[in-house]
C-alpha positions in Angstrom: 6.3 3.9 -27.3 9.9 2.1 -26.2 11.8 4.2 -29.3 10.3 7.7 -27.1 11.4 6.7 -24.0 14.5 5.3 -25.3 15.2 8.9 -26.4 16.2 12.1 -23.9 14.8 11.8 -20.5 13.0 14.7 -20.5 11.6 13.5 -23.8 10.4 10.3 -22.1 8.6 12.4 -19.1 6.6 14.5 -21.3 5.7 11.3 -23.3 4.6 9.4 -20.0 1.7 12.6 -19.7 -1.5 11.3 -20.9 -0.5 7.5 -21.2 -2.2 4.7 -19.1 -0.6 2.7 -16.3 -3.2 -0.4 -15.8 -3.5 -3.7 -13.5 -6.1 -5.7 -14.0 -9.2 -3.9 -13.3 -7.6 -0.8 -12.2 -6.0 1.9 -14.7 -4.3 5.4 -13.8 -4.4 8.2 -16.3 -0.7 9.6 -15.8 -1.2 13.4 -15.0 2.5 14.5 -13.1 6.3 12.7 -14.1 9.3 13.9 -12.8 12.5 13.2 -15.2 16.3 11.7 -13.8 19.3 11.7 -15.4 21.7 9.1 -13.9 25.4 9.6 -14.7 24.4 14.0 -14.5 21.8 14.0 -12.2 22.9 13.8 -8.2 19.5 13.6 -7.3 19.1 10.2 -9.2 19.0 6.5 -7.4 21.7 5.4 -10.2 24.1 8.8 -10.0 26.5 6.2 -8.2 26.3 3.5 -10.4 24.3 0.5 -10.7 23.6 -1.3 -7.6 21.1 -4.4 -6.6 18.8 -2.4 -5.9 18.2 0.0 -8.9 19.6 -2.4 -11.9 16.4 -1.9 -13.2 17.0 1.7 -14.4 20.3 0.3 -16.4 18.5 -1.7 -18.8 16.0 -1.2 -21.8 13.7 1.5 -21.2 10.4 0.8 -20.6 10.4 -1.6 -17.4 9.0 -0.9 -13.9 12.0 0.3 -11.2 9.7 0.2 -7.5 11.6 1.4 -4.5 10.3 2.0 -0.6 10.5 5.6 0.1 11.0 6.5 3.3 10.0 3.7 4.5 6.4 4.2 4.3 5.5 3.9 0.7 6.1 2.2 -2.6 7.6 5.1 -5.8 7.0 3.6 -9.1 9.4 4.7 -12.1 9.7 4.2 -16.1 12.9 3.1 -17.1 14.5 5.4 -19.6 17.3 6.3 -22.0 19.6 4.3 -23.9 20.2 1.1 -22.3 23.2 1.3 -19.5 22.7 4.8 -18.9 20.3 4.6 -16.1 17.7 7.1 -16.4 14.5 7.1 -15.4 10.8 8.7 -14.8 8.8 9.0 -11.5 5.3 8.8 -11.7 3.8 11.4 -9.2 0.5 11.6 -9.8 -2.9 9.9 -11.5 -6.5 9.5 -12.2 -7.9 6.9 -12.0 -10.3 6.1 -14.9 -10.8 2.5 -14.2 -11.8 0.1 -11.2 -12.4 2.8 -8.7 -14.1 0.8 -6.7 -11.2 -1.4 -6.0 -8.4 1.5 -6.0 -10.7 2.8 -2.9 -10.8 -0.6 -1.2 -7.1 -0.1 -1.5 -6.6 3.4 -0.7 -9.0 3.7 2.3 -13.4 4.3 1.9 -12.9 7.9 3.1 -10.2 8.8 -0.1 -12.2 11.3 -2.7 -11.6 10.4 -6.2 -9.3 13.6 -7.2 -6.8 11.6 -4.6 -6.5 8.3 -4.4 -3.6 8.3 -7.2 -2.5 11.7 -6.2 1.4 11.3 -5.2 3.8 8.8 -5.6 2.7 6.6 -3.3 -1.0 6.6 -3.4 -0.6 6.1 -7.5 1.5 2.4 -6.5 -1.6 1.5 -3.5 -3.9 2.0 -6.2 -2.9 0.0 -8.5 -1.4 -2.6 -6.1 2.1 -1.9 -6.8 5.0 -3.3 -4.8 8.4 -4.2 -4.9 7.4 -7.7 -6.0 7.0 -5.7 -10.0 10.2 -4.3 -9.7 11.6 -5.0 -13.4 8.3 -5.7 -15.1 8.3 -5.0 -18.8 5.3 -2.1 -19.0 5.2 -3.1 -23.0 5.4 -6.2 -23.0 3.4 -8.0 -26.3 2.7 -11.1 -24.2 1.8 -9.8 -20.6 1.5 -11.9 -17.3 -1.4 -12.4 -16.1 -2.1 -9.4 -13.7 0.8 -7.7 -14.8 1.1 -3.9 -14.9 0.9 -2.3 -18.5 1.7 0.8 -19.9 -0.6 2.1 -22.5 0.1 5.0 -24.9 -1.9 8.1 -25.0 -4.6 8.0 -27.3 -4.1 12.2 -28.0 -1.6 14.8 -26.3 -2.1 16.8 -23.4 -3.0 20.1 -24.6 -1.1 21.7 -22.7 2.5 20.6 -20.0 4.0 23.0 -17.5 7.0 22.2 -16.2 8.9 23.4 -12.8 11.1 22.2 -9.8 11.3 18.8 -8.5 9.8 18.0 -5.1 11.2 16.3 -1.9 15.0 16.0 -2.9 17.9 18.0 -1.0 19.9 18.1 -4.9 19.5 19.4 -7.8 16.2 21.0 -6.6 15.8 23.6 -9.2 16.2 21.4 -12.3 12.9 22.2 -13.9 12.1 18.4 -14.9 9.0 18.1 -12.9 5.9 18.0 -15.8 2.8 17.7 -15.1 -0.8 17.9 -17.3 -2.0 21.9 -17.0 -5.3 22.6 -15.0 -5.4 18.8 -14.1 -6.7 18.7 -10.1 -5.1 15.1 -9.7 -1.4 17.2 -9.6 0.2 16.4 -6.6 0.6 20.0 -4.4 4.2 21.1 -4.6 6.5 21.2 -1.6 9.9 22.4 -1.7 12.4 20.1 0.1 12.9 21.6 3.7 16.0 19.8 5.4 15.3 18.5 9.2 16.2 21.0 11.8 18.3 18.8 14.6 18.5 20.6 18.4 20.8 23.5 18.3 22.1 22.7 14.4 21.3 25.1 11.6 19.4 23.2 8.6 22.1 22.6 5.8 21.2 21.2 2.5 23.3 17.9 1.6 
C-alpha cells in the first residue's frame, strides 16, 4: 500500500477509499479523502515549505500528519508522494465498522451511527486521535501498542465521484475531493463562504 501512496496524490486519495483506519477496538471504513499537492497546491499546509508543524507531510508517505483546525477539532491526514515533496490526504469522512460502542462514548450518547465519523473532525474523536500521533507510521510491520493502523481495502469501491474541495478560500475548484458513491457517511458539502466584517465586502484570500 506505501508504493500507491508514494505515487500521484490523486492516486493516493482514491487508494485511501475503502481502506481501514483502526485503534484498538475502534476501526473507520474510509468513505470521503480530499487530495493536496504541496509545492502546486496553495491550499496545502506545506505550499510554503516545511515548517515544525507540518514536517510530517515531507517524509515517506504513509505516516499520520494531525493538526487543530480551527481551533476546535483535530484533521487527520495520509502522508503522500515522493518523499520531500510534501503531499498529503485528508480524511473527511467514515464508518465505523468496529467498537461502536466506544466511538459513541467518544462522540457523545445522542450521535446516530451514519455520523459519528462523518467529517474531519468527528472521524479523529472516534478513533481517539490527537496531535500526540502526529508522525505515526499507519504501516508500520511492528505497531505500538494502541497505535493507529491503516489497513488496505479488501475490494474497490464500485464506484468514486469526485468534486470541489470544502472549507478552503484557494484553489476551491480543484476537483480532488473523492468520496465512495451512494455512501450516507459522506460529509454534506459546503462551499467556502469568506466572513463578512461590518461595512467590508467579503473578498476571497
Amino acid at each position: 500500500m506505501r508504493t500507491e501512496l508514494a505515487g500521484d496524490v490523486t492516486v493516493a486519495a482514491r487508494t485511501l477509499l475503502g481502506a481501514t483506519l483502526q485503534r484498538g477496538e475502534v476501526a473507520v471504513r474510509i468513505v470521503e479523502v480530499e487530495a493536496y499537492d504541496g509545492p502546486t497546491d496553495p491550499a496545502a499546509h506545506t505550499y510554503n515549505g516545511k515548517t515544525d508543524r507540518n514536517w510530517v507531510m515531507f517524509g515517506p508517505a504513509g505516516h499520520l500528519y494531525v493538526y487543530f483546525n480551527y481551533g476546535m477539532h483535530h484533521a487527520a491526514n495520509v502522508s503522500a508522494g515522493p518523499d520531500g515533496r510534501g503531499s498529503g490526504v485528508l480524511l473527511r469522512a467514515g464508518e465505523v465498522i468496529r467498537g461502536i460502542d466506544l466511538a459513541r462514548q467518544r462522540r457523545g450518547p445522542a450521535v446516530v451511527d451514519r455520523d459519528l465519523a462523518r467529517g474531519p473532525g468527528r472521524l479523529t474523536q472516534a478513533l481517539g486521535i490527537t496531535r500526540a500521533d502526529n508522525g505515526t507510521d499507519l504501516l508500520a510491520t511492528d505497531p505500538a501498542t494502541d497505535a493507529v493502523r491503516l489497513l488496505p481495502r479488501a475490494t474497490p469501491p464500485p464506484k468514486i465521484n469526485t468534486g470541489p474541495r470544502v472549507g478552503i478560500s484557494k484553489e476551491m475548484e480543484r476537483p480532488w475531493r473523492f468520496w465512495i458513491a451512494d455512501d450516507q457517511h459522506v460529509s454534506a458539502y459546503r462551499r467556502h463562504t469568506p466572513r463578512k466584517r461590518r461595512g467590508v465586502d467579503p473578498v476571497t484570500d
